[in-house]
C-alpha positions in Angstrom: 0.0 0.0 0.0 1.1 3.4 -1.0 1.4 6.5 1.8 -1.1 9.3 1.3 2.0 11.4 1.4 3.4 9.7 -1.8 0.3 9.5 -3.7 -1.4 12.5 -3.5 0.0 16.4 -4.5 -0.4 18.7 -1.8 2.1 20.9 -3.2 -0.8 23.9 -4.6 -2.7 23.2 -1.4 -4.3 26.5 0.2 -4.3 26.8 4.3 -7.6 28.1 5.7 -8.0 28.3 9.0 -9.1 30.8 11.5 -6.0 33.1 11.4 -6.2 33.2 7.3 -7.4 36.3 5.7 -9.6 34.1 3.0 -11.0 32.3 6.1 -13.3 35.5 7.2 -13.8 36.1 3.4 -15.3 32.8 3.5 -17.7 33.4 6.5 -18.7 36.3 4.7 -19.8 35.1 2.1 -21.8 31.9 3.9 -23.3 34.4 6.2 -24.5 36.4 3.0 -25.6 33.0 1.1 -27.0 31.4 3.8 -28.9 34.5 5.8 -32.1 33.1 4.7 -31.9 29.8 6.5 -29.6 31.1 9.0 -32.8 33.2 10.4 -35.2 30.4 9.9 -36.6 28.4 13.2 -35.5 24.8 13.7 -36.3 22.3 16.2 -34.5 19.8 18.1 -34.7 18.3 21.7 -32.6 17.8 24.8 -32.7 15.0 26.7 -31.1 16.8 30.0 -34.6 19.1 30.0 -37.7 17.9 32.4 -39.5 21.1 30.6 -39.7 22.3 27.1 -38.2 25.4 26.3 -37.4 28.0 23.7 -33.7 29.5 22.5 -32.8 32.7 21.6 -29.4 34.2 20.4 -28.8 37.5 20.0 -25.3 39.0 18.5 -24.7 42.7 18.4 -21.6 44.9 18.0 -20.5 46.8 21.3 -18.8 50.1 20.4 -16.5 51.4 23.0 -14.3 54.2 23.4 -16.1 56.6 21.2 -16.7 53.6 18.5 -13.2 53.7 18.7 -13.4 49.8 19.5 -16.4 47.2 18.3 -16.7 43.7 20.0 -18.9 41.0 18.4 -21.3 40.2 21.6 -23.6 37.2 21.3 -25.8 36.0 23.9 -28.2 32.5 24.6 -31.6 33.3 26.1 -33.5 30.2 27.4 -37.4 30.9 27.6 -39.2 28.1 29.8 -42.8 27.1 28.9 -43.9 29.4 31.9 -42.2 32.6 29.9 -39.4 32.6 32.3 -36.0 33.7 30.5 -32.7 33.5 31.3 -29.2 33.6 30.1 -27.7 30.3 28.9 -24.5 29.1 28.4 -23.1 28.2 24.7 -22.5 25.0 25.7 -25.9 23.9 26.3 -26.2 24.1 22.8 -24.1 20.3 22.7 -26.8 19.1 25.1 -29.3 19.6 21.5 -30.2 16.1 19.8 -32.1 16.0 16.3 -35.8 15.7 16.3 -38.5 15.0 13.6 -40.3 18.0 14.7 -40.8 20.9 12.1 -39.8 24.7 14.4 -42.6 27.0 14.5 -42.8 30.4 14.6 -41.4 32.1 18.0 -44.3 32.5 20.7 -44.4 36.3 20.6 -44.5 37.0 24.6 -41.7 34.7 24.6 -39.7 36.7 22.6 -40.1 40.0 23.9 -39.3 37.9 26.9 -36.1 36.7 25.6 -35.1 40.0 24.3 -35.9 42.1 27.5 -33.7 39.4 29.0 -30.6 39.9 26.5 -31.0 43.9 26.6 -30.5 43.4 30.4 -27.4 41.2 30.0 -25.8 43.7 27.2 -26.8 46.5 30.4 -24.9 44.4 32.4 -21.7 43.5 30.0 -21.7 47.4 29.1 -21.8 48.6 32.9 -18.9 46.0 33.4 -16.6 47.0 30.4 -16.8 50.8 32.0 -16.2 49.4 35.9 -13.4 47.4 34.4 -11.8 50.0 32.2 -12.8 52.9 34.8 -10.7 50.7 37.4 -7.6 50.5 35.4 -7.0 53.9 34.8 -7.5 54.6 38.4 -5.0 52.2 39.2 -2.5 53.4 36.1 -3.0 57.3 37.3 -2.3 56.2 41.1 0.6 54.2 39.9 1.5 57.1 37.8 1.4 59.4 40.6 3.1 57.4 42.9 6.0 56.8 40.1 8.6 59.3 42.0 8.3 58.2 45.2 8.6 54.5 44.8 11.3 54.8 42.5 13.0 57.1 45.4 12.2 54.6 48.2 14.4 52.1 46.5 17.2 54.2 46.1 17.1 55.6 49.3 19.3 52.5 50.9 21.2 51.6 48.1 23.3 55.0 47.6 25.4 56.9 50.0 23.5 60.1 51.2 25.6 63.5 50.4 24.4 66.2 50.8 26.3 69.7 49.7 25.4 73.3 50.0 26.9 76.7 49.7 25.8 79.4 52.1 25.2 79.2 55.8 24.5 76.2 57.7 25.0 75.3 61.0 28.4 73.4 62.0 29.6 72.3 65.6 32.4 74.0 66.7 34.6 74.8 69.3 34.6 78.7 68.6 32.2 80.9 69.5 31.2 80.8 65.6 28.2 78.2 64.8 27.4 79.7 61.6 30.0 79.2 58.5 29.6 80.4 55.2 31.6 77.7 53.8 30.7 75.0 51.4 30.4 71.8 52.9 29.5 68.4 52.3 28.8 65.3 54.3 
């Protein structure tokens, strides 16, 4: 039997991965392709779930620093049959198993549900981007401040201390004179 290696050219082959420009290019142009059935519902069940229950994802683009910076932000909303909703993780999406049931059209209370629900959570993520990023530059300016003095603390035992001056300063001596204009240095 031949290697794979020896028997097939991979000489012209193109990377695509993640980190290659063509690889976004591609996701562009599925996202474009496919919008229509991207949007679309779909059902399928989860065994791990006593209850029936609805999902929701939400993506939006977080502009910070003056849209300055965007962040992609997606979000998982669970809706219970009761019209409870709350935030799920991503990964209880691999909990999901095929079913032969056709997806409906959302529940409308549901949805609002489920959106109220991710407009809180964006709230939340927003509030926590400023308290992060307020935070920091607190702690830079403070460090900032603080610069000079901790950079003389460590100095302040690892040199010999003189200290010269010209004019008067006081000077033990044995004479009547305490004051000499001198320079002097210790």
């Amino acid at each position: 039997m031949l290697k794979a290696s020896e028997s097939i050219d991979v000489g012209d082959t193109i990377t695509l991965g993640p980190g290659e420009p063509g690889f976004s290019h591609l996701i562009t142009i599925a996202g474009h392709t496919l919008a229509e059935d991207l949007y679309q519902s779909g059902a399928a069940s989860d065994p791990t779930s006593l209850t029936p229950y609805d999902l929701y994802a939400y993506e939006a683009t977080m502009k910070e620093s003056n849209g300055k910076r965007a962040s992609v932000w997606a979000t998982l909303v669970k809706v219970d049959d009761s019209g409870n909703a709350r935030l799920v993780r991503w990964e209880s999406l691999a909990n999901l198993v095929p079913t032969d049931q056709n997806g409906g059209a959302p529940h409308p209370a549901w949805e609002g549900h489920a959106l109220t629900a991710a407009l809180e959570v964006a709230a939340a993520t927003v509030a926590e981007h400023r308290k992060v990023r307020a935070d920091w530059f607190a702690q830079a300016r403070r460090d900032l401040t603080n610069l000079p003095l901790s950079l003389t603390d460590r100095l302040e035992g690892a040199l010999p201390v003189l200290s010269c001056g010209i004019g008067f300063r006081p000077r033990p001596q044995s004479d009547s004179k305490n004051w000499s204009g001198s320079r002097t240095c210790n």
